[in-house]
Backbone bond lengths (Angstrom), bond angles and torsions (degrees), N, CA, C in turn:
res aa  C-N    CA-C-N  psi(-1)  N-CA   C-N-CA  omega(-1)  CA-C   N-CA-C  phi
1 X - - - 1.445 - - 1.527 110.34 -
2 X 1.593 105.32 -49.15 1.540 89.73 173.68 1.530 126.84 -70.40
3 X 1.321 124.30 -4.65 1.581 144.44 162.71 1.593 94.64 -45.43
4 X 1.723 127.50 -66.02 1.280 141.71 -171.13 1.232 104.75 -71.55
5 X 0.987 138.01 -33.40 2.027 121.90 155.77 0.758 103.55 -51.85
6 X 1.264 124.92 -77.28 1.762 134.86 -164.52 1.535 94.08 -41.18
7 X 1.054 150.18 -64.31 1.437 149.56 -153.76 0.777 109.65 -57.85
8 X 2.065 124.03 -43.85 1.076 122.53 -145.26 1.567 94.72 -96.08
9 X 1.601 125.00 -36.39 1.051 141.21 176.07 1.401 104.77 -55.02
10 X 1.618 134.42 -13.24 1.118 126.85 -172.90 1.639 104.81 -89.55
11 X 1.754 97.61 -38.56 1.253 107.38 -167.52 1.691 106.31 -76.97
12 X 1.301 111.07 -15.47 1.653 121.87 -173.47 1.965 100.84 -74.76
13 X 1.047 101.89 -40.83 1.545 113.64 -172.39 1.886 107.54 -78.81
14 X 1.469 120.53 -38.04 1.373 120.16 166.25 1.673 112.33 -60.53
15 X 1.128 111.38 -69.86 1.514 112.98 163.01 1.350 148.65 0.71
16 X 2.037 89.40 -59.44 1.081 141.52 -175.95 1.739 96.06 -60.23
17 X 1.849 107.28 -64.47 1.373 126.73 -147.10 1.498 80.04 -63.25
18 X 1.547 114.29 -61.60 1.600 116.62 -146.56 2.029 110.63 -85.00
19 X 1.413 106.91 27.33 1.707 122.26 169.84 1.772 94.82 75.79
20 X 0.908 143.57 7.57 1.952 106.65 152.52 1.207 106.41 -102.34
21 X 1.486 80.76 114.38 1.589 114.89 157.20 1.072 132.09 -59.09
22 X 1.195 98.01 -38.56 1.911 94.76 -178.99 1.278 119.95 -91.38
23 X 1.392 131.79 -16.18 1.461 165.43 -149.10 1.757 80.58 -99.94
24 X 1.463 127.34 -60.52 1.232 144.03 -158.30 1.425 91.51 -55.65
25 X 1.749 101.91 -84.52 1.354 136.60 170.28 1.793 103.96 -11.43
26 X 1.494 116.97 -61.35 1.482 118.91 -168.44 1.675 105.49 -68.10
27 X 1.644 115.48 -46.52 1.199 114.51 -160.24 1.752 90.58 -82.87
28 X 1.421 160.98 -23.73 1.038 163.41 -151.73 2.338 93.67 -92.33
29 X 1.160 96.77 -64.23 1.364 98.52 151.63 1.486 135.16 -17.40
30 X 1.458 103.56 -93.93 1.095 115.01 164.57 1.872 125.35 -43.38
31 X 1.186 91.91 -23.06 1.888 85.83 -174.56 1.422 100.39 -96.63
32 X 1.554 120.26 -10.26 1.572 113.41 177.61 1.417 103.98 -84.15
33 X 1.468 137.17 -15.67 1.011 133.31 -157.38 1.610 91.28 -116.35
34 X 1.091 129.62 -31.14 1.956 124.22 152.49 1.129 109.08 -58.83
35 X 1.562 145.49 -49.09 1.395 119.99 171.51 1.428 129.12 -65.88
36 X 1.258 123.59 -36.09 1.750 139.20 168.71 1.467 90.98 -30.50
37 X 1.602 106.58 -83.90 1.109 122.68 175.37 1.885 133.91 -15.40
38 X 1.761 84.94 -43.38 1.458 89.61 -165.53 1.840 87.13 -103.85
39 X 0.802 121.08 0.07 1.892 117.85 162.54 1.323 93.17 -80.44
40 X 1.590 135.72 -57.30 1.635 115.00 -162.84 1.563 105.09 -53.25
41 X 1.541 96.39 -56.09 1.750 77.00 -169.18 1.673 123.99 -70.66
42 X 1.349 106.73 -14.06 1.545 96.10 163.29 1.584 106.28 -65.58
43 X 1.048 129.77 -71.28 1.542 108.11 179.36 1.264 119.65 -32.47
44 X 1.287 145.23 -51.15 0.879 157.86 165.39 1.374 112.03 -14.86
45 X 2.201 107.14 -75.44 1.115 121.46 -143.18 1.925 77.64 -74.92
46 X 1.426 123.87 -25.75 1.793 108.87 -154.21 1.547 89.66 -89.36
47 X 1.100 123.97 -28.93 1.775 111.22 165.25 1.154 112.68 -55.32
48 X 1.437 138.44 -45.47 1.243 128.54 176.67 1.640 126.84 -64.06
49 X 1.470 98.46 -54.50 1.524 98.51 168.23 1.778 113.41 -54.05
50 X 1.145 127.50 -22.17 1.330 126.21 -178.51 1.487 112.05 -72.22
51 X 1.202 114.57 -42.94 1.713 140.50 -165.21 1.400 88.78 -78.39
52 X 1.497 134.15 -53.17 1.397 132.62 -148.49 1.805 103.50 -97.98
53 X 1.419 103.09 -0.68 1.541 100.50 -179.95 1.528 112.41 72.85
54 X 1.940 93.36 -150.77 1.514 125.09 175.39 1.782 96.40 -106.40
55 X 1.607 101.44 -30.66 1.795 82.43 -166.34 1.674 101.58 84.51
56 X 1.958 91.81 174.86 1.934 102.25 178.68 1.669 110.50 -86.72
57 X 0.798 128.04 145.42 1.614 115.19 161.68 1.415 109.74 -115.53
């Protein structure tokens, strides 16, 4: 998921250089709201592994 920010943030910043704005504007968007995203569930996934231990072996 954070691969698909980064992408979109790549494509938000080309956009940017060559004047659409709004094209920019949508993909700059979208990749802030794929990383948010991909921080909750990393918190998420390291709260769980923390909570759930090693377990028995």
């Amino acid at each position: 998921m954070l691969g698909w920010a980064l992408t979109f943030l790549v494509v938000a910043l080309i956009a940017g250089l060559l004047g659409f704005t709004s094209i920019a504007g949508a993909a700059m968007g979208i990749a802030k709201i794929m990383f948010f995203v991909f921080l909750v569930l990393f918190v998420v996934s390291l709260v769980m592994h923390m909570v759930r231990g090693r377990g028995a072996l």
